[in-house]
MIDOSE-1310 file (N, C-alpha, C; in nm, 2 decimals, decimal comma, always signed):
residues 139
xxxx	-1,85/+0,43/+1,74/-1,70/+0,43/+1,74/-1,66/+0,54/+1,64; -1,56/+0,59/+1,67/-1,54/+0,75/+1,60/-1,41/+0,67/+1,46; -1,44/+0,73/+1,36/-1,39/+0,69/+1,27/-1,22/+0,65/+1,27; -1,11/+0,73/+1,31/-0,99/+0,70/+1,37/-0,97/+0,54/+1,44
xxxx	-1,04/+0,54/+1,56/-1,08/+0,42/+1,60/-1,11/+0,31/+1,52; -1,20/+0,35/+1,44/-1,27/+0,25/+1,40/-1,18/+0,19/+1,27; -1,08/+0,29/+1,26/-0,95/+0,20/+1,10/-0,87/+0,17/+1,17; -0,79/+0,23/+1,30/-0,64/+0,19/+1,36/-0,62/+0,06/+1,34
xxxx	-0,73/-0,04/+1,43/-0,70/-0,20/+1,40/-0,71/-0,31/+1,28; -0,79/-0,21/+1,18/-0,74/-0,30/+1,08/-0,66/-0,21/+0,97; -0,60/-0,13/+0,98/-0,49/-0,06/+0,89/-0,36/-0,09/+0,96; -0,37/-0,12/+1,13/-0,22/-0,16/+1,17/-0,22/-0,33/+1,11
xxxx	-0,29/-0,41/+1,13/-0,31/-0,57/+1,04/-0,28/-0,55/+0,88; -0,37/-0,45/+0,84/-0,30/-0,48/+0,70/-0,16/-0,43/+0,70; -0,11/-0,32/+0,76/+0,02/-0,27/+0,73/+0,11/-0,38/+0,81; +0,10/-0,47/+0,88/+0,16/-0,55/+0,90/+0,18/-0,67/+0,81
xxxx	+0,03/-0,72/+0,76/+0,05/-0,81/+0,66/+0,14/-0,73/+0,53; +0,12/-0,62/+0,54/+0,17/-0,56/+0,38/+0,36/-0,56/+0,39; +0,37/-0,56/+0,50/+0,53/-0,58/+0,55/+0,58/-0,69/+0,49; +0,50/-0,79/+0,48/+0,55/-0,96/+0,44/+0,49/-0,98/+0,28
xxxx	+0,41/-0,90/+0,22/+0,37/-0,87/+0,12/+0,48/-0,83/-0,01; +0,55/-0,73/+0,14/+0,63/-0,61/+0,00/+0,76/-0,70/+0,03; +0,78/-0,80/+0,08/+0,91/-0,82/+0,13/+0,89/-0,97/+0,03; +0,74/-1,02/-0,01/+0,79/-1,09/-0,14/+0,77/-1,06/-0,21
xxxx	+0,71/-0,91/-0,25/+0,70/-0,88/-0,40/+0,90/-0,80/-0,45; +0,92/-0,72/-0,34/+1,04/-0,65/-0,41/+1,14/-0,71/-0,35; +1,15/-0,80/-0,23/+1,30/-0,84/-0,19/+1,31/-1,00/-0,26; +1,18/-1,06/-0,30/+1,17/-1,20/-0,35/+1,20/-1,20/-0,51
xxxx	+1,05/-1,16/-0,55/+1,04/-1,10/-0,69/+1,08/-1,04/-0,76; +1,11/-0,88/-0,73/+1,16/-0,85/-0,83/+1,35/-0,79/-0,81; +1,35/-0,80/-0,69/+1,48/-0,80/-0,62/+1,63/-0,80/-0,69; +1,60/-0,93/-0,80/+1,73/-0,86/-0,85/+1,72/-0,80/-1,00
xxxx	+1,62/-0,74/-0,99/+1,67/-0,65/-1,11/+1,72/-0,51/-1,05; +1,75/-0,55/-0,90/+1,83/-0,38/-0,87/+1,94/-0,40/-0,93; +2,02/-0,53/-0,95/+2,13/-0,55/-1,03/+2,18/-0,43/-1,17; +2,03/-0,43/-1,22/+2,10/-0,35/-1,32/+2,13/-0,19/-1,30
xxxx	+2,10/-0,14/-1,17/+2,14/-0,01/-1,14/+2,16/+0,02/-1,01; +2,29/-0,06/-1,02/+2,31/-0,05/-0,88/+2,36/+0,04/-0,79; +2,43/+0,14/-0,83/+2,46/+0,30/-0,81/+2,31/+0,37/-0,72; +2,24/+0,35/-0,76/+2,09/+0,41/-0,71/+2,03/+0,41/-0,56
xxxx	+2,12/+0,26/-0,56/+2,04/+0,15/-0,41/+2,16/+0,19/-0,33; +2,09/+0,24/-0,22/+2,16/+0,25/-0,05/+2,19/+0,09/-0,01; +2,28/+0,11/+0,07/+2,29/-0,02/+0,13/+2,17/-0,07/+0,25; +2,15/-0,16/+0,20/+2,04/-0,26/+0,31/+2,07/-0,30/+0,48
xxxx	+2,00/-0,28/+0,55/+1,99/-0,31/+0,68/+1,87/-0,29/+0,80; +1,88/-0,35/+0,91/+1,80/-0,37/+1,00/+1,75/-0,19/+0,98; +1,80/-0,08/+1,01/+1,76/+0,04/+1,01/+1,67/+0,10/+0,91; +1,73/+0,00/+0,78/+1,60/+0,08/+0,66/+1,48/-0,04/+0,66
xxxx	+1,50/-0,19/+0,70/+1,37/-0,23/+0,73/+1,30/-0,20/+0,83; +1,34/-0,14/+0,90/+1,27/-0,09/+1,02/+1,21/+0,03/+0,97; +1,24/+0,12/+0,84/+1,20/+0,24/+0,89/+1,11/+0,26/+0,75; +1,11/+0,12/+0,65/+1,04/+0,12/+0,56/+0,92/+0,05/+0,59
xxxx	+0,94/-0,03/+0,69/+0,82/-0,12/+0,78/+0,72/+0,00/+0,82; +0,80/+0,07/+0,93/+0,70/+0,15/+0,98/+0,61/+0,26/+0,87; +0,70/+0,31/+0,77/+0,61/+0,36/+0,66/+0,47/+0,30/+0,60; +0,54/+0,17/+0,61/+0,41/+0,08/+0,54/+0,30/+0,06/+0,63
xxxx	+0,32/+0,08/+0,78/+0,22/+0,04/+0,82/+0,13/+0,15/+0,86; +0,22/+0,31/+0,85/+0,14/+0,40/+0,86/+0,09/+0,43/+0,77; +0,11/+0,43/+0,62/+0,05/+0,43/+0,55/-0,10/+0,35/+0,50; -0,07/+0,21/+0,54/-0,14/+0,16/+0,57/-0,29/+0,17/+0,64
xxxx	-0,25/+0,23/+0,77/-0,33/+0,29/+0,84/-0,45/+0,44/+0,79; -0,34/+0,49/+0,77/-0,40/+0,60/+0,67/-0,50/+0,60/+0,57; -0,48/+0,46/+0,49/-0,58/+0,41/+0,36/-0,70/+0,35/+0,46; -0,68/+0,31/+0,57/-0,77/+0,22/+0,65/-0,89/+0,38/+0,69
xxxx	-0,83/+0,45/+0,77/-0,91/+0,57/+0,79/-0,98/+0,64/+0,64; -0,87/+0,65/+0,54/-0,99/+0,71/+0,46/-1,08/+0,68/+0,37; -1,10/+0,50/+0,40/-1,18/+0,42/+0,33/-1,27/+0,42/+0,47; -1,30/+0,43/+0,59/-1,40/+0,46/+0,68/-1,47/+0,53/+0,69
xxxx	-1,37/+0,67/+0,63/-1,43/+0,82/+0,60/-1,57/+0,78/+0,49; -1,52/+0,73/+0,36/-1,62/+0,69/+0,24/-1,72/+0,61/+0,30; -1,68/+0,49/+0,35/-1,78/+0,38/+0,35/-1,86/+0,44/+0,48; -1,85/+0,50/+0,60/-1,94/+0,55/+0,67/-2,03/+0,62/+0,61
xxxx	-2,02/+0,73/+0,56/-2,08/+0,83/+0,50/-2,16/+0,76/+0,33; -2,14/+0,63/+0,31/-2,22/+0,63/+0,19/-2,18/+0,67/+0,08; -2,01/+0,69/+0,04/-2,06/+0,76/-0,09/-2,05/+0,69/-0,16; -2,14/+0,69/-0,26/-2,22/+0,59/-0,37/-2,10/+0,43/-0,37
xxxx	-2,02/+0,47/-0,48/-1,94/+0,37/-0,54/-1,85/+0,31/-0,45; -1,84/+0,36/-0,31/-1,73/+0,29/-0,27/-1,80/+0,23/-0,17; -1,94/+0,25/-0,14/-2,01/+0,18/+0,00/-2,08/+0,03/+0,01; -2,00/-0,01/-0,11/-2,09/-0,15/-0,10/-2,00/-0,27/-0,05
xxxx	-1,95/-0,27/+0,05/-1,84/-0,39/+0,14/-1,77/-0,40/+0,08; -1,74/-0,53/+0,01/-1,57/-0,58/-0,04/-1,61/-0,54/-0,15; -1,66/-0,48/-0,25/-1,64/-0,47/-0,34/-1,58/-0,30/-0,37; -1,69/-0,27/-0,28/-1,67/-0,05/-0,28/-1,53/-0,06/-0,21
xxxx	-1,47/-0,20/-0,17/-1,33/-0,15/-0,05/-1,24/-0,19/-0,19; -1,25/-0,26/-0,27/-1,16/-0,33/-0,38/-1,18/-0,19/-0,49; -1,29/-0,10/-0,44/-1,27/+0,01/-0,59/-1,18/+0,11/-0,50; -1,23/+0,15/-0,39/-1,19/+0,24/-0,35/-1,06/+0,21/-0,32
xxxx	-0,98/+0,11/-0,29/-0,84/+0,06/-0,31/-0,77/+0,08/-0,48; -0,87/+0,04/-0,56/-0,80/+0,06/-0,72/-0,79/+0,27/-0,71; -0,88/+0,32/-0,62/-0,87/+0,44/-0,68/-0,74/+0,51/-0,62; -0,79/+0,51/-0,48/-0,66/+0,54/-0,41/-0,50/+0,49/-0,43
xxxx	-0,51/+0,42/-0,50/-0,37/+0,35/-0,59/-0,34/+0,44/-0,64; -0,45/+0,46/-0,77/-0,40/+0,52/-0,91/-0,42/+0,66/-0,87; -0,45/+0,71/-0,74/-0,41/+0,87/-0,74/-0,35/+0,91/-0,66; -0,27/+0,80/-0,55/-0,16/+0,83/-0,46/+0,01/+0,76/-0,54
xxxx	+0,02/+0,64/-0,53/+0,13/+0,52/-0,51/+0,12/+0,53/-0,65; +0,10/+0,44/-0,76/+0,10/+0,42/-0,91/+0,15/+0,57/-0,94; +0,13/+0,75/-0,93/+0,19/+0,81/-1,03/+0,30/+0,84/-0,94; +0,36/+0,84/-0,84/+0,45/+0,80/-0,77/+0,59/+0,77/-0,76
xxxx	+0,56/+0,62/-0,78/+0,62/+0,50/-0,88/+0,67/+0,48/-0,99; +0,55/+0,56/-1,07/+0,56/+0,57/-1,25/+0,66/+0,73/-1,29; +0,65/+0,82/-1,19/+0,68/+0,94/-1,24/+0,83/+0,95/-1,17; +0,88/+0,88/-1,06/+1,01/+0,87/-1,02/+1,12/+0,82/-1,12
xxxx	+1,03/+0,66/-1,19/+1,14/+0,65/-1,29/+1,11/+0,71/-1,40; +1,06/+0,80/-1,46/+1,08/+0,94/-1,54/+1,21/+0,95/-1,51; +1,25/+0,99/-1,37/+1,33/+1,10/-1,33/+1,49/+1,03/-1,27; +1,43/+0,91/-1,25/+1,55/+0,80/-1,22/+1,56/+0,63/-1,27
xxxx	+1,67/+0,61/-1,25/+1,71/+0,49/-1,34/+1,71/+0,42/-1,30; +1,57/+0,37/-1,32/+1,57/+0,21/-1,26/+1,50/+0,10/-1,37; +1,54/-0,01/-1,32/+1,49/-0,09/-1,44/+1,31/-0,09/-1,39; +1,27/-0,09/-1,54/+1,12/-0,13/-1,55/+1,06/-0,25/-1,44
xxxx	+1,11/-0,33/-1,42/+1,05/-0,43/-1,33/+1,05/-0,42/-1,18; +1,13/-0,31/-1,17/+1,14/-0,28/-1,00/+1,05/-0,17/-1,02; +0,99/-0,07/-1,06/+0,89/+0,01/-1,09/+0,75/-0,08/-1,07; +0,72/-0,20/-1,17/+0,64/-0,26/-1,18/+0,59/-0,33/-1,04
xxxx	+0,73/-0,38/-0,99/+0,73/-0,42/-0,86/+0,65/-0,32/-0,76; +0,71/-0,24/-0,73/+0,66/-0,11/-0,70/+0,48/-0,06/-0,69; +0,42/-0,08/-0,82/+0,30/-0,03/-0,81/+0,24/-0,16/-0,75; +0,25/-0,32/-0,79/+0,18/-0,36/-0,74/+0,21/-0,43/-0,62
xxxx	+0,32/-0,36/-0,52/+0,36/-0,39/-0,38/+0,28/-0,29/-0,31; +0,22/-0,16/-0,36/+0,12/-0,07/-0,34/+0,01/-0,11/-0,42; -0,02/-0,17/-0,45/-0,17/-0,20/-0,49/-0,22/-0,32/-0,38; -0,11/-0,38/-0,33/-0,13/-0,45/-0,24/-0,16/-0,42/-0,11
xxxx	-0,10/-0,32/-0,07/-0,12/-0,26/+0,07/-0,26/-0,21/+0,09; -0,30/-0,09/-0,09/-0,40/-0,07/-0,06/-0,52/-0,16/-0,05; -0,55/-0,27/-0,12/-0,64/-0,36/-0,13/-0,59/-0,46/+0,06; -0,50/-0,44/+0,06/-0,56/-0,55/+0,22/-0,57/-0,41/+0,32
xxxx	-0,53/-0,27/+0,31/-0,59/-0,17/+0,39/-0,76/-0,20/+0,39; -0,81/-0,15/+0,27/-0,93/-0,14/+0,27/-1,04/-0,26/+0,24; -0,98/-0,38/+0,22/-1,06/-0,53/+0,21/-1,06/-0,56/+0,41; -0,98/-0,53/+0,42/-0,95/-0,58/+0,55/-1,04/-0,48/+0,67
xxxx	-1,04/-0,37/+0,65/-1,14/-0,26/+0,68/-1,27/-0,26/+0,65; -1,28/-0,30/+0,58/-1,46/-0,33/+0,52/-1,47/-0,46/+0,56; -1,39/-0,52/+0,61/-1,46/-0,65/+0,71/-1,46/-0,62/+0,80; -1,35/-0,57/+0,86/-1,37/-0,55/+1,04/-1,48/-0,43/+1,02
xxx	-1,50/-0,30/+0,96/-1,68/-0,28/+1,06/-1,77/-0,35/+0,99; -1,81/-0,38/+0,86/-1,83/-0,45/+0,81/-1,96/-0,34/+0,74; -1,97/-0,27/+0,67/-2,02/-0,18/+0,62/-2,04/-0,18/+0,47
């Protein structure tokens, strides 16, 4: 099975579970500390959940394919099943989504806890992209 293939179905699963993920970490959790900067935030509706859904699940997808890229090919630290899928998710975090997250509010005003919110609503995607991927081929 050619690598593409072989992530689509469990990067579209996780990016769907990660849809109900991010919707209790930032619309549950940490949700109202948009209160304190509320100038920043667009107004909410069916149009931006829809179009922040589909982000997540492409992205999603995306982490699914290039944790199949690693774990096919062996490379060392990330090819050992759930564990190489749980590093290879910590790494792809901290060198996609975390400086991201962290370097936006440098540049914009948001409270610390919706940031915080933030990295680990993406730490989450990445860890069920690639937990979830290292079980379905099971490598």
């Amino acid at each position: 099975m050619d690598i593409p293939r072989a992530a689509f179905v469990p990067g579209l699963i996780a990016g769907i579970i990660s849809v109900f993920t991010s919707w209790l970490w930032m619309g549950v959790i940490f949700h109202r500390y948009q209160r304190s900067t509320p100038e920043i935030w667009r107004a909410e509706g069916p149009r931006n959940y829809a179009l922040s859904s589909l982000v997540r699940v492409l992205s999603a997808i995306a982490i699914a394919v290039l944790y199949v890229f690693v774990a096919r090919f062996h490379v060392g630290w990330f090819s050992g099943g759930i564990v190489g899928a749980f590093r290879f998710a910590a790494v792809i975090w901290m060198a996609m989504a975390a400086p991201v997250a962290i370097e936006s509010a440098i540049y914009i005003r948001m409270h610390s806890m919706i940031v915080l919110g933030q990295v680990i609503d993406w730490l989450t995607t990445s860890i069920l992209a690639c937990v979830i991927t290292a079980w379905w081929i099971r490598s």
